[in-house]
N, C-alpha and C positions, 0 to 999 in steps of 0.2 A: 282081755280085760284085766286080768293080774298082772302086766306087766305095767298096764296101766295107775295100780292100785302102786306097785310100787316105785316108781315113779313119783306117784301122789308122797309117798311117804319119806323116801329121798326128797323132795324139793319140801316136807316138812322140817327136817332134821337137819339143815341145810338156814331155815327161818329160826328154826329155835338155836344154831350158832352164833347167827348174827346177832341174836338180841342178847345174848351174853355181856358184852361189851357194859352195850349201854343199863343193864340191868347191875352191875356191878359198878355203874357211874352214880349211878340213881342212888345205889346203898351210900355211897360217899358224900353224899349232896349234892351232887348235881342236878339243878331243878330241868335243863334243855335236856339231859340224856332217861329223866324219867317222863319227858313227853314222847320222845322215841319210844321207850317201852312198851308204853300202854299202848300205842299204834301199833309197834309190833307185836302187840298182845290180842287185841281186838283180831288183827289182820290172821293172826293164827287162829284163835278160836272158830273164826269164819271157815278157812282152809280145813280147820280138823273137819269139821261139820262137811264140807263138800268130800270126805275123805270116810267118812263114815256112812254116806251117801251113795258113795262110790261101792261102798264094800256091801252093804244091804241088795243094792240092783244087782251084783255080783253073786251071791246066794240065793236071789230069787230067779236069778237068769239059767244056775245050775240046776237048779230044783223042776222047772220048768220041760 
C-alpha cells in the first residue's frame, strides 16, 4: 500500500509541473492558458483528496 501512496504522490508532483506553464501564461494574460489552470487545478484538488484517502485507509489498515 505505501508504494502505492507513493506512486499517488509522484504522479501528483508530476500534475503540479505541468500546470506551471500554463499558470505563468495566465499571470501574463493569457485568457486560454488560465482556463488550463483552473482544470488543472480542480483535477489536482480532486487527486490530493483520492491521495489523502489513500493515506487514512493506510493508517487504519496498520492499526488494525
Amino acid at each position: 500500500m505505501s508504494d502505492e501512496l507513493v506512486g499517488k504522490w509522484n504522479e501528483l508532483k508530476t500534475l503540479v509541473e505541468s500546470l506551471e506553464l500554463d499558470v505563468l501564461k495566465q499571470a501574463n494574460g493569457n485568457a486560454s492558458a488560465g482556463v488550463r489552470a483552473r482544470r488543472g487545478l480542480r483535477l489536482l484538488k480532486n487527486e490530493v483528496a483520492d491521495l489523502v484517502r489513500m493515506s487514512l485507509n493506510t493508517e487504519k489498515s496498520r492499526k488494525s
